[in-house]
Each structure stands twice: as structure tokens, then as C-alpha cells.
C-alpha positions in Angstrom: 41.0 2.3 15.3 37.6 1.9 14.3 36.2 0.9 17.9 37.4 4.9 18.8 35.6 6.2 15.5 32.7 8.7 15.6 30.9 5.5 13.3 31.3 3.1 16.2 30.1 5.2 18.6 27.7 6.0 16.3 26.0 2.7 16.0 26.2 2.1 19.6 24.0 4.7 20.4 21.6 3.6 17.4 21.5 0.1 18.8 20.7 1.9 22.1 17.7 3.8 20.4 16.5 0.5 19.0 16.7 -1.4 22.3 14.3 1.5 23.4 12.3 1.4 20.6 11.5 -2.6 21.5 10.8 -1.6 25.2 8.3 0.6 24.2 6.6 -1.5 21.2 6.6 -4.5 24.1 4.8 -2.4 26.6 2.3 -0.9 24.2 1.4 -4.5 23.4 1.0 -5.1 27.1 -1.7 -2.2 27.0 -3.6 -4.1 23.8 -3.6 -6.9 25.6 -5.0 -5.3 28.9 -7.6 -4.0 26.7 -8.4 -7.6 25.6 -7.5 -6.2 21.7 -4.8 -9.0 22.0 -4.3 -11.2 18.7 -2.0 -13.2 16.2 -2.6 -10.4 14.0 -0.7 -7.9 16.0 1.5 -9.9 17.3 2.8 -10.3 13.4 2.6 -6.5 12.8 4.9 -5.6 15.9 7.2 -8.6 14.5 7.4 -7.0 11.4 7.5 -3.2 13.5 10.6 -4.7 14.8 12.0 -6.0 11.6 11.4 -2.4 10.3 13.4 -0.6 13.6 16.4 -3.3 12.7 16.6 -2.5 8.9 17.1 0.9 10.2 20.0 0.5 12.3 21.5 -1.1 9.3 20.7 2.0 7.5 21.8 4.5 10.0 24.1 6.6 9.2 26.5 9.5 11.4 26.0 12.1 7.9 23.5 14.9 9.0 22.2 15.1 5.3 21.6 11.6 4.8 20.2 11.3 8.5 17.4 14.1 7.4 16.9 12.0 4.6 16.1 8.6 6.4 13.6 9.9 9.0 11.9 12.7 6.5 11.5 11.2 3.5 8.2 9.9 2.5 9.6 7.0 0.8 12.8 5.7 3.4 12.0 4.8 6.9 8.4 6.4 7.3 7.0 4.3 4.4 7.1 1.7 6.6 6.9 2.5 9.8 3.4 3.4 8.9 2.4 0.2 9.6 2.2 1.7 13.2 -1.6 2.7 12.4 -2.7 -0.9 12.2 -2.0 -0.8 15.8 -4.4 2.5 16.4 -7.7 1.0 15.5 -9.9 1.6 18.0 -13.9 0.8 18.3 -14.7 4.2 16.5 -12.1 4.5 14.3 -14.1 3.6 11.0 -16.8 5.8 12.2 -14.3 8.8 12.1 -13.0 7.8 9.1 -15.9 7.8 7.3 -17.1 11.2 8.9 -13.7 12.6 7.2 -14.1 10.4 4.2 -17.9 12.2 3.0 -16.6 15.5 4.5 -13.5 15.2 1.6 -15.4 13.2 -1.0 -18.2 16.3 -0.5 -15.7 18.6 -1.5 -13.6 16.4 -4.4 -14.4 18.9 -7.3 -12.9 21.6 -5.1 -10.0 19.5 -4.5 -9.5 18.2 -8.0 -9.8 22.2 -9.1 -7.0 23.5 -6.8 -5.0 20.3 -8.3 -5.4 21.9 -11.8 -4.6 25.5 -10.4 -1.5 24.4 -8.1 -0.1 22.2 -11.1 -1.6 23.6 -14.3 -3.1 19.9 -14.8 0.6 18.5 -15.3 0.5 16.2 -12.2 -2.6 14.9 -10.1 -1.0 15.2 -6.7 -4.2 16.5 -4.6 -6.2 14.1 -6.5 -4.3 11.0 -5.4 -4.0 11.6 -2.4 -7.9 12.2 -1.7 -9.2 9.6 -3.9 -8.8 6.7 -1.3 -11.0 8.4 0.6 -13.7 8.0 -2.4 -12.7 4.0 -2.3 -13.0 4.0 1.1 -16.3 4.9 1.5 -17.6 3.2 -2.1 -16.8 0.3 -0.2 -20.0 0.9 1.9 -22.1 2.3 -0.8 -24.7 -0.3 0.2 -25.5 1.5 3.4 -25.9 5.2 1.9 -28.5 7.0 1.0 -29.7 6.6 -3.0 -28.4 10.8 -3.8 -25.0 9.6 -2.2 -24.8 5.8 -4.5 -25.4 7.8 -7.3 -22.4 10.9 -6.0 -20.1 8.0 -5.3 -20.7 6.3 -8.4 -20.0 9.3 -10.6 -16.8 10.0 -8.2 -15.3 6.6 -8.9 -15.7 6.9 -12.5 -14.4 10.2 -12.4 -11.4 8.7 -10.8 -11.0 6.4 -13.3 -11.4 9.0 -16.2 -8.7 11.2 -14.8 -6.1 8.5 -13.8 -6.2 7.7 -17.6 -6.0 11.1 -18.3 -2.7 11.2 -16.8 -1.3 8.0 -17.9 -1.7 6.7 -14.3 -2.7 2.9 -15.0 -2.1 1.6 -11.4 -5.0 3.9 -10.3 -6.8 2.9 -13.6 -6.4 -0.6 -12.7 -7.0 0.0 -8.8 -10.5 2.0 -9.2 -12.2 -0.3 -12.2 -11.1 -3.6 -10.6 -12.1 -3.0 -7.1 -15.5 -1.1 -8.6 -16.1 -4.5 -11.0 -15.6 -7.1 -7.6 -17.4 -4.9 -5.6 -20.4 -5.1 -7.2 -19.9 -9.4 -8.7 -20.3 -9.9 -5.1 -23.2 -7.6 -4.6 -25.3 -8.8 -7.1 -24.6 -12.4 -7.9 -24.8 -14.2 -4.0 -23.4 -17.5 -5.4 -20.0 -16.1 -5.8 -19.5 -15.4 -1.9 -19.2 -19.1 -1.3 -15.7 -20.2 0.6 -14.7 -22.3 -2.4 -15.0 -19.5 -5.2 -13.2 -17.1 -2.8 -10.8 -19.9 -2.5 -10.3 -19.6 -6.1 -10.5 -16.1 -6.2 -7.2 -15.6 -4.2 -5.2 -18.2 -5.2 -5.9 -16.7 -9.1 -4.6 -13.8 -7.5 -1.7 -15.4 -5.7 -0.8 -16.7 -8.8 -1.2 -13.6 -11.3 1.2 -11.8 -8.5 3.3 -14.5 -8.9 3.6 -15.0 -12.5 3.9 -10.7 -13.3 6.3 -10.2 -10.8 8.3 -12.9 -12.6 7.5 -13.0 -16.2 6.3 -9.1 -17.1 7.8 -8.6 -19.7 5.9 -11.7 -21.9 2.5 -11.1 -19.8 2.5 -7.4 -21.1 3.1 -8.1 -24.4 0.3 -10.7 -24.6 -2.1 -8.1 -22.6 -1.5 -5.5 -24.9 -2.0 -7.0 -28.0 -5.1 -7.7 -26.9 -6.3 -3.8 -26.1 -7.6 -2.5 -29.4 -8.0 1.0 -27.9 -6.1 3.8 -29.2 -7.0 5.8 -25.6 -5.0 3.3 -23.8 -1.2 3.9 -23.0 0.7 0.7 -24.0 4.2 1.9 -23.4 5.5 -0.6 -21.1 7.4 1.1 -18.3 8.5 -1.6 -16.0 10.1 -4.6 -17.8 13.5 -2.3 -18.0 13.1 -2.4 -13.9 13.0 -6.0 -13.1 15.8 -6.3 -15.1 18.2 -3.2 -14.2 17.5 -4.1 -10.5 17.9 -8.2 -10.1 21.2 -8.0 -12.6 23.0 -6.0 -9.9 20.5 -7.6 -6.5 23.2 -10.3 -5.6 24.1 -12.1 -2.0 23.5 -10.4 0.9 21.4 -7.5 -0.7 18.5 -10.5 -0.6 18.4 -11.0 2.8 18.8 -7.2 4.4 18.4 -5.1 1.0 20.7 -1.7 1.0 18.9 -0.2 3.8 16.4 2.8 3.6 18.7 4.5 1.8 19.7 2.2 -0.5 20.1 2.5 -4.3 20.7 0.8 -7.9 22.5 2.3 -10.9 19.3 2.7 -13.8 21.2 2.2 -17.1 17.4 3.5 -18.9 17.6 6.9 -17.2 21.1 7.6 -17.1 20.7 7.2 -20.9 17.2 9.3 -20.8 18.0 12.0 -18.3 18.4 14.2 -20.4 15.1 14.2 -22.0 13.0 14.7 -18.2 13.8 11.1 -16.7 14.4 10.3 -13.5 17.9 10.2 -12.1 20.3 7.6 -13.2 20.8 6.5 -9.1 17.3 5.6 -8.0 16.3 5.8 -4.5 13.1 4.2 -5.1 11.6 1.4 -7.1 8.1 2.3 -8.7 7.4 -2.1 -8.3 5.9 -2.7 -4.5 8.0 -5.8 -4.3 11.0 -4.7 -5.4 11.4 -1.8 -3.6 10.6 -3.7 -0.6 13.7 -5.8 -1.5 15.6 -2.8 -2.3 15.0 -1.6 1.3 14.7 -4.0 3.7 15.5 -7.5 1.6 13.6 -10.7 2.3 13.6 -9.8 6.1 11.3 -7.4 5.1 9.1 -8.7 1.9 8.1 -12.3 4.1 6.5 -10.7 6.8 4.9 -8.2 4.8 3.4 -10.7 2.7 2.4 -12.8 5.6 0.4 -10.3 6.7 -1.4 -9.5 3.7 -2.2 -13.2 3.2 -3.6 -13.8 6.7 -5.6 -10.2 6.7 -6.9 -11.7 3.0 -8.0 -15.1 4.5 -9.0 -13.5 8.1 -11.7 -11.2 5.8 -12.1 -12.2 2.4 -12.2 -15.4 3.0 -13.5 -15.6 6.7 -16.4 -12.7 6.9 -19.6 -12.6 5.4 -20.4 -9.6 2.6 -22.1 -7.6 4.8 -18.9 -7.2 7.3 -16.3 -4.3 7.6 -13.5 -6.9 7.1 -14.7 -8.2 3.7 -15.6 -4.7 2.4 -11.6 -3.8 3.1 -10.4 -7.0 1.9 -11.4 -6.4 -1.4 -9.9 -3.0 -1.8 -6.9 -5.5 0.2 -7.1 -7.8 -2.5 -6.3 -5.5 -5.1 -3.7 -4.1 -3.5 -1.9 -7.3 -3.0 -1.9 -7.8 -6.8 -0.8 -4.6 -7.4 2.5 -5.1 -5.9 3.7 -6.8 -9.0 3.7 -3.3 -11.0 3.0 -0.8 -7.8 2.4 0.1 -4.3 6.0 0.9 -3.6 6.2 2.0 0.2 5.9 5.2 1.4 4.3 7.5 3.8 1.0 8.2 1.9 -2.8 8.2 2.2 -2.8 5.1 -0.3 -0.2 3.2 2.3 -1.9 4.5 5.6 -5.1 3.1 4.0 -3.5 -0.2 3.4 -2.6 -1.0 6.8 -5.5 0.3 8.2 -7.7 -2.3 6.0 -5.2 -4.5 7.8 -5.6 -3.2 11.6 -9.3 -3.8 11.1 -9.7 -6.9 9.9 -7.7 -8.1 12.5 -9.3 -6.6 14.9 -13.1 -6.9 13.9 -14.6 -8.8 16.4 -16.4 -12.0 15.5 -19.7 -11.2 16.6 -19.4 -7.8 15.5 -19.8 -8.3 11.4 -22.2 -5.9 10.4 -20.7 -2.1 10.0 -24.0 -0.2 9.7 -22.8 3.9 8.5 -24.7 6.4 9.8 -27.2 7.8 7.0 -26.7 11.8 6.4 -28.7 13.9 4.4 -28.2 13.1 0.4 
């Protein structure tokens, strides 16, 4: 009988585990809110903690192999039970940050030489994993010292230079557009007015919207418009959309397949041979899809909640000068960039996400100037 099986018992214990889990998550928010750190904002981050803890009990599993999988790979469970460091902002913790972020950025061409030696200049996997640290601290260019604007400048454009490089458009797209708003808002003053960033977001609300649903027609017409013979115009995510929602059906939209969940990739079972990826894809390359994949609509809502309100709590809500702005912008491109990337996982890019988030929400209101400590060039 199944009640007897090893599976039963199985999930009893895992619903056990959970049960604990929520203990714990309840109590630590007993100690924010002893430390006066209490707000909506967290409140909706352990909401959507718990939402996370219950998509895995839906994807646990008694198989040792798979189990290993689920709580070690970067892009199952851990990519989003990340969101955990939203909750570890404390009143120094952009001061660290940035103390790390000049320390690496210091060191980038070190970092992006060992990429080439590890890698033989095939993959940029050092590189992408340091370069939010260089986006992290353009962000506060304003308050360096003029050697360091200039260092910071060069490093951005670097970034972009090699992203294109190695055909890497989301980071292309990432670095120029958050460079380009950065500085609109810097120099023209007009455009930091409540109704143009009114504007501003619901453009972007709508782009999301309208690539997520109509890609393949939006590439075409983007495309035809790039004259540039150095730009990579091989679309590589219509044949996504479509291999995933033809087989997404019923229930799979409200719970997903779990953490280890997968779809059958007619493209690469076709293309393997030639270097593809494997036919049975654990992971979706699109942000939003492979938050549906995962965790279903429980999942994509809350995450998208959250986004919004951190986007209207700082872009909309904070003056130029403040940390929240500053990290809504980089926020702001990230939120866009879940039509064609940002799939979860357990990664500097993600960790930086939800930490934008973490301090917005908790940047106090009469706290809205973030003044970095000036060091030598």
C-alpha cells in the first residue's frame, strides 16, 4: 500500500522539515521586527520564502541522485532560495559591499586574464560573475573620486566590449542600458519628475509584456533595423516560448514541475549533435519561463510583486541622490530582462538582484543620501 511505502514516509518527514522551516522563518521575522526593521516589504519576501519551501516539498524526492541535485544545483532550489539575502541587509551592508566591490573591480584585468587562461577565451565565466560588482559600484560613480569615474567608466565599456565578444547580448543589453539611464537622469534633472518615472515604468511594464508574448515579431522588426555587421542577429529564443507553452498545460501553470522539472526541446534533440544542449532541459534560458517551469504561477506572482513594489518604493518614491533609486535602476533593467533572461539561479547576478531589493525596502526614509567613502584614486 502506498501509505506503508518508503515515498509516504518520505513526504511525511519532508512536510515535517517544511513545518520547521516556517517556525524558523516566523521567528526570525519576530527578531526584524524587535529590531524595528519590520515592513510590508519583508513580509512579502518571507511570503514568497514560504512559497519557495512549498514548491520544494512538491519536488522532493526519496532518490539520493536527484536529492543531490535539488539542494546543490545552482539552478534548482538555491536559485531561489537566494532571496534569503534580502532579509540580511543590515545598516552597513552597502558599505561592505562596496569595500569588496573596489577591492574586485581593482583587480578586474587580473580577473578577466585568469578567465582567458582557465578557458582559453571560449567562455567568460570569471568575468560574469565579477562584473556586477563593476555595476554595483558605477551606480555610485557620482560620489568617487575623478581617477576612479574615469576607471569605472573604461570598466563598463570594457564589459560591454567583451559581452559582445562572446555573443552574450543579455549582458550587452544589461551594461549599455543601465550606463545610458544612469546618466539621462544625471544630467538632464527634468526627467526625475514622478510623472516621467511614471512613464518610464509602465513603458517598461509594457515592453516586458509585449516580448514575453510576441518575440518572435518584436525580433524580427528589431533586427531589421540593426545595420551592423558586429551584431549577432541569430535569434535564439523564439524556438523556447514555443517548445515550452505547447507542452505547459493545466496544472503545470499553477505549481510548475517542481525544481526538478523538465520539457522535451524538439531544437536540441535535433542539434545535439552539433554541441547543443540536451534534448531534456532542466532549465529555461527566459527569467519567466523558467520561473513557470519551476514553481508555476505560485511562484512568478509573488516574484513579480515584489519587483514592482521595490520599482515603485525606489524608482518611483526616492530622490536621485538615494541608495534606493541608484539600485532601482540597475532593478529596472532587470525586470525587463526577464522577457529574454535572468533565469534563476544561485549567482552573483541573482544575489545582486535581491539585495537591490532588501535595500530598498529597508532604506529608511530619512536616510536617502548614501555618501561612499572616498579612497585614494
Amino acid at each position: 500500500m502506498f501509505i506503508q511505502s518508503k515515498i509516504f514516509l518520505f513526504r511525511i518527514l519532508s512536510v515535517g522539515a517544511v513545518i520547521g522551516f516556517y517556525v524558523v522563518a516566523a521567528l526570525c521575522n519576530g527578531v526584524i521586527r524587535r529590531k524595528g526593521g519590520a515592513n510590508s516589504g519583508n513580509k512579502f519576501i518571507l511570503l514568497y520564502l514560504f512559497f519557495v519551501v512549498g514548491v520544494l516539498v512538491w519536488s522532493l524526492t526519496p532518490e539520493t541522485t536527484q536529492l543531490i541535485t535539488l539542494f546543490t544545483n545552482p539552478l534548482a532550489f538555491l536559485g531561489f532560495f537566494i532571496a534569503i539575502v534580502a532579509l540580511s541587509i543590515e545598516d552597513n551592508s552597502i558599505t561592505v559591499l562596496m569595500k569588496i566591490a573596489k577591492v574586485s573591480n581593482t583587480i578586474f584585468p587580473l580577473i578577466v586574464l585568469l578567465d582567458l587562461y582557465l578557458f582559453r577565451g571560449e567562455k567568460a565565466v570569471l568575468i560574469n560573475e565579477a562584473c556586477y560588482l563593476i555595476l554595483f559600484e558605477f551606480l555610485f560613480i557620482n560620489e568617487q573620486k575623478p581617477i576612479r569615474k574615469i576607471y569605472l567608466i573604461l570598466l563598463m565599456l570594457s564589459i560591454i566590449f567583451i559581452s559582445n565578444f562572446f555573443v552574450d547580448r543579455a549582458i550587452t543589453i544589461r551594461f549599455a542600458g543601465i550606463f545610458v539611464l544612469y546618466y539621462l537622469f544625471y544630467i538632464f534633472k527634468f526627467l526625475r519628475t514622478k510623472i516621467f518615472k511614471i512613464s518610464v515604468l509602465a513603458v517598461t511594464t509594457a515592453a516586458l509584456t509585449i516580448v514575453t508574448l510576441y518575440f518572435e515579431k518584436v525580433f524580427i522588426h528589431v533586427t531589421s533595423l540593426i545595420k551592423s555587421n558586429s551584431v549577432n542577429t541569430v535569434d535564439t529564443r523564439t524556438f523556447i516560448f514555443n517548445e515550452f507553452f505547447s507542452k505547459f498545460k493545466g496544472t503545470d501553470w499553477i505549481a510548475g514541475r517542481g525544481y526538478l522539472g523538465t520539457y522535451f526541446s524538439p531544437y536540441f534533440y535535433h542539434n545535439n549533435a552539433e554541441g547543443g544542449d540536451q534534448p531534456i532541459r532542466f532549465s529555461a534560458e527566459i527569467g519567466i519561463v523558467d520561473i513557470l517551469l519551476k514553481g508555476g504561477l505560485i511562484l512568478l506572482v509573488p516574484f513579480l510583486f515584489i519587483i514592482i513594489k521595490a520599482l515603485i518604493d525606489g524608482f518611483l518614491n526616492k530622490e536621485f541622490k538615494s541608495m534606493g533609486f541608484r539600485l532601482s535602476i540597475f532593478l529596472l533593467m532587470e525586470f525587463f530582462l526577464l522577457s529574454i533572461d535572468n533565469f534563476a539561479a544561485f549567482s552573483t547576478h541573482y544575489m545582486f538582484i535581491w539585495l537591490a531589493i532588501g535595500v530598498i525596502y529597508n532604506e529608511k526614509k530619512n536616510n536617502t543620501v548614501f555618501v561612499v567613502e572616498k579612497t585614494k584614486g
